[in-house]
C-alpha positions as CSV (number, residue, x, y, z in Angstrom):
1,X,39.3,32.5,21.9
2,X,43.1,35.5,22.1
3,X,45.9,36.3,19.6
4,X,46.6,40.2,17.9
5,X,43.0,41.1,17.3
6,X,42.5,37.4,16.1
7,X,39.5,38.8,17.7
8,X,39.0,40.6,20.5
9,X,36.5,37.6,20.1
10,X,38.8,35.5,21.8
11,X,39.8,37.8,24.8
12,X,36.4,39.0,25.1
13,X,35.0,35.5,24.4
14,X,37.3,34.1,27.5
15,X,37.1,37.9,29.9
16,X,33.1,37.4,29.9
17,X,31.1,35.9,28.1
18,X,31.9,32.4,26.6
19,X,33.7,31.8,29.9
20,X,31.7,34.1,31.6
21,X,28.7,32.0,30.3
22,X,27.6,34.7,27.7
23,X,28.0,35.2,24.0
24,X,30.5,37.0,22.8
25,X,30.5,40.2,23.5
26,X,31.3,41.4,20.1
27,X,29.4,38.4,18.3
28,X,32.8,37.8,17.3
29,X,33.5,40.6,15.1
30,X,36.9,41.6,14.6
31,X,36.8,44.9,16.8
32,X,40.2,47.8,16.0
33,X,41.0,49.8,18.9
34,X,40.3,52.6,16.9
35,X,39.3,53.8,13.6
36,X,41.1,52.9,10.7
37,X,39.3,54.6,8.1
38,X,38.6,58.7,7.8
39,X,35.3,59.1,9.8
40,X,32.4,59.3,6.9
41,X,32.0,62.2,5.0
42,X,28.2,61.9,5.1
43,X,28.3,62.2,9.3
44,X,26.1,64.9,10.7
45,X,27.8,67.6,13.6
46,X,28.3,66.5,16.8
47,X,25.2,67.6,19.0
48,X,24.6,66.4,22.3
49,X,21.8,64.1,23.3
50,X,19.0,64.6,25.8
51,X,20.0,63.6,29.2
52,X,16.9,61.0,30.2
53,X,15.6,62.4,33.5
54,X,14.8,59.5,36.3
55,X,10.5,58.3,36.5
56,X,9.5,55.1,38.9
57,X,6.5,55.2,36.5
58,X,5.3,51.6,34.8
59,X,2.8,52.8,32.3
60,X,3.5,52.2,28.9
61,X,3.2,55.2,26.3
62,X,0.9,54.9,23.5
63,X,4.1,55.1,21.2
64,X,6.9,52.6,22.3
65,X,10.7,52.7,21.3
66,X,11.5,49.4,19.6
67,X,14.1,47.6,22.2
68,X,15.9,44.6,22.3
69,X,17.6,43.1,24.9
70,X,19.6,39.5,23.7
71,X,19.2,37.1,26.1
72,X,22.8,34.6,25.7
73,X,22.3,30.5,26.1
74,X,25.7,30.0,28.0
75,X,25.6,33.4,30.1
76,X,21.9,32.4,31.6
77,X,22.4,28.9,31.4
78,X,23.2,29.0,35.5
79,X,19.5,30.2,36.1
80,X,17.4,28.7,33.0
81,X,19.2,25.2,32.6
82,X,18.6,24.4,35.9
83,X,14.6,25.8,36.6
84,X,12.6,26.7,33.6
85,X,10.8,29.1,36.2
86,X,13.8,31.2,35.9
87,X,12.6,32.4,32.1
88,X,9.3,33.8,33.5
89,X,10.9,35.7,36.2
90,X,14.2,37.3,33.9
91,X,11.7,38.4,31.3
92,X,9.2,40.0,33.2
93,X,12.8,42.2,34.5
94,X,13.0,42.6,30.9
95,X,9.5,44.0,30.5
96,X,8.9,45.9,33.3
97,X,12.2,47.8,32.6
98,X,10.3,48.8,29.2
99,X,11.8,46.2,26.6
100,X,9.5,45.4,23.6
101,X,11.7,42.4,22.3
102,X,13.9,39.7,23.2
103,X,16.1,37.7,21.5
104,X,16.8,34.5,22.8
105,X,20.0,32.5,21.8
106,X,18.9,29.5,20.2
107,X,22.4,28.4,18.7
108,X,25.3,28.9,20.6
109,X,29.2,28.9,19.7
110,X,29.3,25.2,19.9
111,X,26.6,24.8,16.9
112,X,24.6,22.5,19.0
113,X,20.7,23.7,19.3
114,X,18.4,24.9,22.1
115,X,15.2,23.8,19.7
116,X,14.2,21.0,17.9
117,X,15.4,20.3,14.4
118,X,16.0,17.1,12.6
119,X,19.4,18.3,11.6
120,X,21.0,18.6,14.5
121,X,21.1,17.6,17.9
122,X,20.3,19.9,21.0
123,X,23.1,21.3,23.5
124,X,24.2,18.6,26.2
125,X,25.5,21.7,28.3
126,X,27.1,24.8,28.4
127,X,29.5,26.4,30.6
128,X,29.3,29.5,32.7
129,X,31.6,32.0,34.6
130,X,29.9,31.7,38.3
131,X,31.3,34.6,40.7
132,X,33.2,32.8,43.5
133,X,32.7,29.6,42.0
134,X,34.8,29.6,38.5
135,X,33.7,27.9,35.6
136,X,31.0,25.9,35.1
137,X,29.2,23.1,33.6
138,X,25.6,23.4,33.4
139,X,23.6,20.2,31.2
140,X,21.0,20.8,29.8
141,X,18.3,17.7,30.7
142,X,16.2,18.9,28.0
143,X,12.8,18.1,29.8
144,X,11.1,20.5,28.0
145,X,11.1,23.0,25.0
146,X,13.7,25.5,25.5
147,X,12.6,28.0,23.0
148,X,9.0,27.7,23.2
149,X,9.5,28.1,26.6
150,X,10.6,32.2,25.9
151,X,7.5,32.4,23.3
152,X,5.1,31.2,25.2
153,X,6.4,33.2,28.8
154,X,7.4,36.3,26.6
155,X,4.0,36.8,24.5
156,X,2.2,36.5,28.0
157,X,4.4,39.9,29.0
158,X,3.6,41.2,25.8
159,X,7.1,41.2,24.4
160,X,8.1,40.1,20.8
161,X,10.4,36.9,20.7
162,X,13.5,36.5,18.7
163,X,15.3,33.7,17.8
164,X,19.1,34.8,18.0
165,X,21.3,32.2,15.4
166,X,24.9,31.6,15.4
167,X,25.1,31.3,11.5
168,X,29.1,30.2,10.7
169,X,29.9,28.8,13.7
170,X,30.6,25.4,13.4
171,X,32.0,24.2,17.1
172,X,34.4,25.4,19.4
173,X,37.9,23.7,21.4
174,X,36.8,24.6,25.1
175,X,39.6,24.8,27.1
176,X,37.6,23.2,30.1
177,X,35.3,20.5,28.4
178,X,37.7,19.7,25.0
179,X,35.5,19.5,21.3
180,X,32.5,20.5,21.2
181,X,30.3,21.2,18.1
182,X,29.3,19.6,14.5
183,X,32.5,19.5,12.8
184,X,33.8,17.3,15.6
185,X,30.9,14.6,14.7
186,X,30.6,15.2,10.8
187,X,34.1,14.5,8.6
188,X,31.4,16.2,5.5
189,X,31.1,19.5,7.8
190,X,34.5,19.5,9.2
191,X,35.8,19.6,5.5
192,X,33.4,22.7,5.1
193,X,35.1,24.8,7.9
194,X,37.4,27.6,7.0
195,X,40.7,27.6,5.8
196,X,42.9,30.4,7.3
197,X,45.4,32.6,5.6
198,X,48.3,32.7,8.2
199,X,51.8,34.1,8.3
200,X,53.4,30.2,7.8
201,X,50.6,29.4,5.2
202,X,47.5,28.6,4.0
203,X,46.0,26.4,6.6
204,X,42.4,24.8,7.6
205,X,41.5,25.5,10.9
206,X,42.2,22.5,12.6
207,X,45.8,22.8,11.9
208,X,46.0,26.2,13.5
209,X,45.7,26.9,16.9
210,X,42.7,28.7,16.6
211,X,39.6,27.8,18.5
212,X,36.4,28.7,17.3
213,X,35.5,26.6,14.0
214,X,33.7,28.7,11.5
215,X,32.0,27.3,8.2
216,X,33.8,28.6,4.9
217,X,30.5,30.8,4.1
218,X,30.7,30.6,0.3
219,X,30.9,26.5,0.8
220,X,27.6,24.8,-0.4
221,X,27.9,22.1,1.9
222,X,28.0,24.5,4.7
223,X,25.2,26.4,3.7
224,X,22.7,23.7,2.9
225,X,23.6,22.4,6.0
226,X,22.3,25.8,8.0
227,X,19.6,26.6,5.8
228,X,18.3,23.4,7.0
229,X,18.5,24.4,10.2
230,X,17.0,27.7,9.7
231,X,13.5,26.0,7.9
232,X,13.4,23.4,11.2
233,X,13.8,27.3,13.5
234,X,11.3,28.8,11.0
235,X,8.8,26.3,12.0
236,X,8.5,27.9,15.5
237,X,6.7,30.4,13.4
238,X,3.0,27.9,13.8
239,X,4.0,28.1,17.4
240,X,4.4,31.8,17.9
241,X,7.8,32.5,17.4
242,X,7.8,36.3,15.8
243,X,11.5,36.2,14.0
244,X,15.0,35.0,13.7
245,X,17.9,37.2,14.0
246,X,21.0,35.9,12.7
247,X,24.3,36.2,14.2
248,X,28.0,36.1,13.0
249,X,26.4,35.7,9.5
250,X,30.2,36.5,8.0
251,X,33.8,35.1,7.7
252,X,36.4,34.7,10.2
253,X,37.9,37.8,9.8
254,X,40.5,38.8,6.8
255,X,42.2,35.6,7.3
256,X,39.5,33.8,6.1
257,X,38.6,32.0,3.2
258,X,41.4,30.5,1.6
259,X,40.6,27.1,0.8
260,X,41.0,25.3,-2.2
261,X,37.1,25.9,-3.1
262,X,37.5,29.3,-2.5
263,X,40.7,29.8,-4.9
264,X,38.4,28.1,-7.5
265,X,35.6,30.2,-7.1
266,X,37.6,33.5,-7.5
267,X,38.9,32.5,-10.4
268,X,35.4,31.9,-11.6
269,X,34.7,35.6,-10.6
270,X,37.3,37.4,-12.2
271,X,38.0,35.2,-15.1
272,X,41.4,34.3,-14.9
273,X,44.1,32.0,-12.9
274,X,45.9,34.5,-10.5
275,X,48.8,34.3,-7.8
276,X,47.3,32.7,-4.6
277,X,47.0,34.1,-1.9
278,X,49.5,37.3,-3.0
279,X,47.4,38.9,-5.6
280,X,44.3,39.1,-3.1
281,X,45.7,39.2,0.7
282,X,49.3,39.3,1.7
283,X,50.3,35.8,3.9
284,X,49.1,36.1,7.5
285,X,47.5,39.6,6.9
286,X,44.6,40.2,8.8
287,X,43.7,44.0,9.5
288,X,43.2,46.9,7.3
289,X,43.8,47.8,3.7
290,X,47.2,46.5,2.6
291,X,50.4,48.1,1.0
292,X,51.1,47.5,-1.5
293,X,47.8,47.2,-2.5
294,X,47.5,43.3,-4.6
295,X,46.0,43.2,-7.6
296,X,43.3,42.0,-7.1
297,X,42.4,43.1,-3.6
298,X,39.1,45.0,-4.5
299,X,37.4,42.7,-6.3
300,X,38.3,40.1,-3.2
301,X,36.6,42.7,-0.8
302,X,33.5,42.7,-3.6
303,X,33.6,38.7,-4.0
304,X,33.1,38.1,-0.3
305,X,30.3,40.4,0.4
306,X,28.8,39.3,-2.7
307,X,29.0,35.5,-1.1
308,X,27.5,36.3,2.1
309,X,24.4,38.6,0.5
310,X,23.9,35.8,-1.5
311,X,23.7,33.9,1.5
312,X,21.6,36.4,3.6
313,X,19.0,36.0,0.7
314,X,18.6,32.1,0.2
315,X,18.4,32.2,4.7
316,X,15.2,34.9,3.8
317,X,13.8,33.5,1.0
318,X,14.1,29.8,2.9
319,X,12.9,31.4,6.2
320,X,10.3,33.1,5.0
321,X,8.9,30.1,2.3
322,X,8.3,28.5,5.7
323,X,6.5,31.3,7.3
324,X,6.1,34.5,5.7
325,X,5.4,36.2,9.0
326,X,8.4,35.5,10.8
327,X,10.7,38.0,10.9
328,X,14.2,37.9,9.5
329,X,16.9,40.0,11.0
330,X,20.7,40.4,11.4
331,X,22.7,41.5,13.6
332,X,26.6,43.5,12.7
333,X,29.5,45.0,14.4
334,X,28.6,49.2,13.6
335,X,31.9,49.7,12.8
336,X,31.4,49.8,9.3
337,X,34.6,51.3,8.2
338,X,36.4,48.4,8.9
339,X,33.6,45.6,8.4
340,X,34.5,44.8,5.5
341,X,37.5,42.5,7.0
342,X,34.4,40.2,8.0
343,X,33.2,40.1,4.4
344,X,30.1,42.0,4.9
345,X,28.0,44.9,4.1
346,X,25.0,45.5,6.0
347,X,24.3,49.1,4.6
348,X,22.0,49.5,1.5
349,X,22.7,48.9,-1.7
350,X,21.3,52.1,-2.7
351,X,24.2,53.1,-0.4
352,X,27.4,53.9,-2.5
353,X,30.2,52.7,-0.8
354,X,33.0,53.3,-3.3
355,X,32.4,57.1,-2.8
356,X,33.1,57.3,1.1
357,X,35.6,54.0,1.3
358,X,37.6,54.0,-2.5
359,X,40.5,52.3,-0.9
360,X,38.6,49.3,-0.5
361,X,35.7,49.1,-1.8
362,X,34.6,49.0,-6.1
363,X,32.4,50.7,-7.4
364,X,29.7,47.2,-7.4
365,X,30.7,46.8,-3.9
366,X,27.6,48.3,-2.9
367,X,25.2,46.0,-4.9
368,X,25.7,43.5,-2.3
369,X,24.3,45.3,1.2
370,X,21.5,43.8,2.4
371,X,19.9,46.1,4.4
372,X,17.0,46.0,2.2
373,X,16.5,42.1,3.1
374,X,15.9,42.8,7.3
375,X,12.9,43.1,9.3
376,X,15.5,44.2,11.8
377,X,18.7,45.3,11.7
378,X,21.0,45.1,15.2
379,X,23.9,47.2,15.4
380,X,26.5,46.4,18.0
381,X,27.6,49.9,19.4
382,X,30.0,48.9,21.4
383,X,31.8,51.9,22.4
384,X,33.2,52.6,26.0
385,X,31.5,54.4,29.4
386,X,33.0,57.7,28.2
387,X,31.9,57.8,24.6
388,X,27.9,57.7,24.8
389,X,27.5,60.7,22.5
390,X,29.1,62.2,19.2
391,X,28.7,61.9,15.6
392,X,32.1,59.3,14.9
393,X,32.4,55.8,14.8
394,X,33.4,54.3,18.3
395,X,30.6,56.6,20.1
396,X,27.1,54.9,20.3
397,X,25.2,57.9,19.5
398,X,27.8,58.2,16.4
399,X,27.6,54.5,15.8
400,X,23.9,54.9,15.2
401,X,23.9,58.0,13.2
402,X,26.2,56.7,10.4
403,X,23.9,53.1,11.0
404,X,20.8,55.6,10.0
405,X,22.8,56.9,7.0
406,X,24.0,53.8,5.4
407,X,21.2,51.7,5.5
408,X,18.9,54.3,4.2
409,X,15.4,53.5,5.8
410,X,15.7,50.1,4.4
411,X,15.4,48.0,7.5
412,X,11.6,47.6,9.6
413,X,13.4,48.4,12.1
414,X,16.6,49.8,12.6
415,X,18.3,49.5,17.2
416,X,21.7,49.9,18.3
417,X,22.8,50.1,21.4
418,X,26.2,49.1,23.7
419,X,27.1,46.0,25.6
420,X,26.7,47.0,29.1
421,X,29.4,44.6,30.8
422,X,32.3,44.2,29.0
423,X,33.9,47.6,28.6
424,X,36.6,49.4,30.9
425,X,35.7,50.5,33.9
426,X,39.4,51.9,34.4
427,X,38.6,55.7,35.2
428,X,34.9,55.7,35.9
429,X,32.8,55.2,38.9
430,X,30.0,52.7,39.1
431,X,27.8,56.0,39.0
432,X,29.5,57.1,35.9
433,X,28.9,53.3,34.2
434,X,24.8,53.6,35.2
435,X,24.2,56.6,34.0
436,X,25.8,55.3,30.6
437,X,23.6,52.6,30.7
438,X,21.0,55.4,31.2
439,X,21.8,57.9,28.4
440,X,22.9,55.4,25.9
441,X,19.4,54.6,25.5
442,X,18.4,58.0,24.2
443,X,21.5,58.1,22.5
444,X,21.3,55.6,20.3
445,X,17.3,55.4,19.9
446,X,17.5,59.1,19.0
447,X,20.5,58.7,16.3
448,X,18.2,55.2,14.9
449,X,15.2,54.7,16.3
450,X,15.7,51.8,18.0
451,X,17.6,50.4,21.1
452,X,19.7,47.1,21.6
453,X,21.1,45.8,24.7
454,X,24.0,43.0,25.0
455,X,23.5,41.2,27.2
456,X,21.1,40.3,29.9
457,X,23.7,39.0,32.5
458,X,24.9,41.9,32.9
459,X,22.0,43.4,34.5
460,X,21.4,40.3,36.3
461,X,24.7,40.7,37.4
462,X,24.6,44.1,38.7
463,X,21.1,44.6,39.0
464,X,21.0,48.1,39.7
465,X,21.5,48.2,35.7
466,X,17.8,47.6,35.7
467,X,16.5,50.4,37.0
468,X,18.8,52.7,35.3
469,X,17.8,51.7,32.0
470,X,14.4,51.6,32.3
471,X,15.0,55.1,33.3
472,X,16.5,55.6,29.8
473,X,13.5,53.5,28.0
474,X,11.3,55.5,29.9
475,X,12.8,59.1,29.0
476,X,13.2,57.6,25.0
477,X,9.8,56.5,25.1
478,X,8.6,59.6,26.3
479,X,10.4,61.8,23.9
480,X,8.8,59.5,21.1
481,X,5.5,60.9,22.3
482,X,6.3,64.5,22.6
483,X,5.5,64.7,26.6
């Protein structure tokens, strides 16, 4: 997972989470440093938010905050792989702190599962970053029902239970325990992983030295292959389960898809035979609008969110032919200015994109959000300890506000919040990093309506975390109900 911004996946993959045992922190979006884009036109003033005051208090409001807290298979594999008894005591932290849902990582990087299918097989182990002890293996014996395991603990708390689905990923080259994933046992799947656009060529992954394997989305071996998967999760619907939220539903940054398929099925969609890859992407590029612009670089943007709406509806239509009362959500970077490098939009497509983005989005671009498909929508507001308020992209409270805009009331239910463990603490005191845990609560429930928290380790990990937001669920909560 650490090359240019080949993600920030990759360094923040290897700094925490995959090697620190947790998910990466940016669900492996391609994360800029900065902005990219002029902040959108449509974005409110900058007002402050409501400082949360502390309360010890543990009685629940009539009126409660939607909040999710995800809860990653390889961060918490150290505690749940190795006593099941571990899951009862981390989520009643979780709802005694004031959280309503949890999402539980059912598929991690690797591809394998933590429920039963007939697909695919379930994780052997995972690895995890132990403090004073390095990294990890931790197997998974598989004595008992992972999943139902959350439902059944987390419905006796009262708390909602997500499924949380890697959705591209189709294994991973661990640089401690070698191959792991799918692709590695399937030749049919590995020939349905991307091909990457780099600066000496058009490559599939295997011949680069990238290490996460991602599905080529728009490949119809690919996604038969996880819609199958997602009727077998579905089924956890009989059994209590209350939604699935899918994760990395997108493409492997800009660099991806340039297979042979692909090329094909552009064509197909603009009618003609055209200069490959130089009409649609320069070779190697991966960030940002290009220039000079090629040809044909709009209507690439448009085909690829096109392909993975299409895909976000067959995963709702198939989860919900299963059981029409699970809930479907996603979860996306908030940094929808530059999003589209991932081949999504998660805004509405009553939202009209063209007007606030022209340089790289058409004016059908916007048919193809898919907002208006989720239950829940998760934005990742992953700014930095200093940037808890504004009205910008790369503040949360900002994050969320333009979140609110785009989507339009479309989603049930609309959170985003930070992840509390893998910014910079260069500059700030530990106070200074709890009370952003605090206020970014209010922050980003005020701007959306909902909160989301990546990642449960990190208030394992410093568990004063726990008490600080709680603070901030209880002061959100309580401004909900007008006390």
């Amino acid at each position: 997972m650490r090359k240019l911004i080949l993600t920030l996946i990759a360094s923040f993959a290897l700094l925490c989470s995959c090697e620190d045992g947790g998910k990466d922190p940016l669900a492996g979006f391609v994360m800029p440093s900065s902005p990219v884009e002029k902040d959108d036109p449509s974005a409110p003033t900058d007002t402050t938010g409501t400082q949360p005051g502390d309360t010890t208090g543990t009685q629940q409001p009539a009126n409660r905050v939607p909040c999710f807290i995800w809860i990653d298979a390889a961060a918490n594999s150290r505690d749940f792989f190795v006593d099941k008894a571990n899951i009862a005591r981390d989520l009643k932290l979780a709802a005694d702190a004031g959280f309503t849902h949890i999402i539980v990582d059912v598929r991690p990087t690797s591809g394998d599962l933590l429920f039963k299918s007939t697909h695919c097989q379930e994780v052997d182990f995972l690895g995890a970053w132990v403090t004073g002890g390095g990294y990890q293996k931790f197997v998974w014996n598989k004595e008992f029902d992972y999943l139902q395991e959350f439902i059944d603990r987390g419905h006796e708390l009262g708390l909602k239970v997500y499924a949380g689905f890697n959705t591209m990923v189709a294994g991973v080259i661990n640089g401690y325990f070698g191959n792991m994933g799918v692709c590695f046992r399937d030749t049919k799947l590995m020939d349905a992983v991307t091909w990457l656009n780099t600066d000496s060529g058009i490559k599939p992954t295997k011949d680069t030295d990238v290490k996460e394997y991602f599905f080529n989305p728009g490949d119809p071996v690919a996604q038969e292959y996880i819609i199958s998967l997602l009727k077998d999760l579905a089924a956890y619907g009989k059994k209590g389960l209350d939604g699935i939220l899918l994760d990395r539903g997108r493409y492997y940054g800009y660099m991806s898809d340039f297979s042979p398929k692909t090329r094909t099925a552009f064509e197909e969609y603009v009618g003609e035979t055209i200069d490959w890859p130089s009409d649609v992407l320069p070779a190697g590029h991966q960030h940002y609008v290009p220039s000079p612009v090629p040809k044909k670089y709009l209507k690439w943007n448009e085909y690829r969110a096109k392909t993975i709406h299409d895909f976000m509806t067959a995963a709702h239509d198939a989860i919900k032919a299963v059981d029409p009362k699970v809930g479907f959500g996603v979860y996306v970077g908030a940094w929808y200015a530059s999003y589209y490098e991932n081949g999504v939009n998660w805004a509405s497509p009553q939202y009209n994109t063209k007007a606030y983005y022209p340089t790289w989005a058409t004016a059908e671009y916007k048919n193809y959000g898919f907002a208006d498909l989720c239950d829940v929508l998760l934005l990742g507001a992953y700014a930095g300890i200093g940037a808890v308020n504004g009205s910008a992209e790369w503040t949360m409270e900002g994050f969320c506000k333009l979140g609110k805009q785009k989507t339009m009331g479309d989603p049930g239910i609309l959170a985003g919040g930070p992840d509390v463990g893998n910014w910079s603490l260069d500059g700030y005191t530990e106070q200074d990093e709890l009370d952003a845990v605090k206020n970014s609560v209010t922050a980003c429930a005020g701007a959306c309506g909902g909160y989301f928290l990546f990642d449960m380790i990190h208030l394992k990990l410093k568990p004063a975390k726990w008490n600080y937001v709680k603070q901030g669920i209880t002061a959100a909560n309580k401004k909900l109900n007008n006390q």
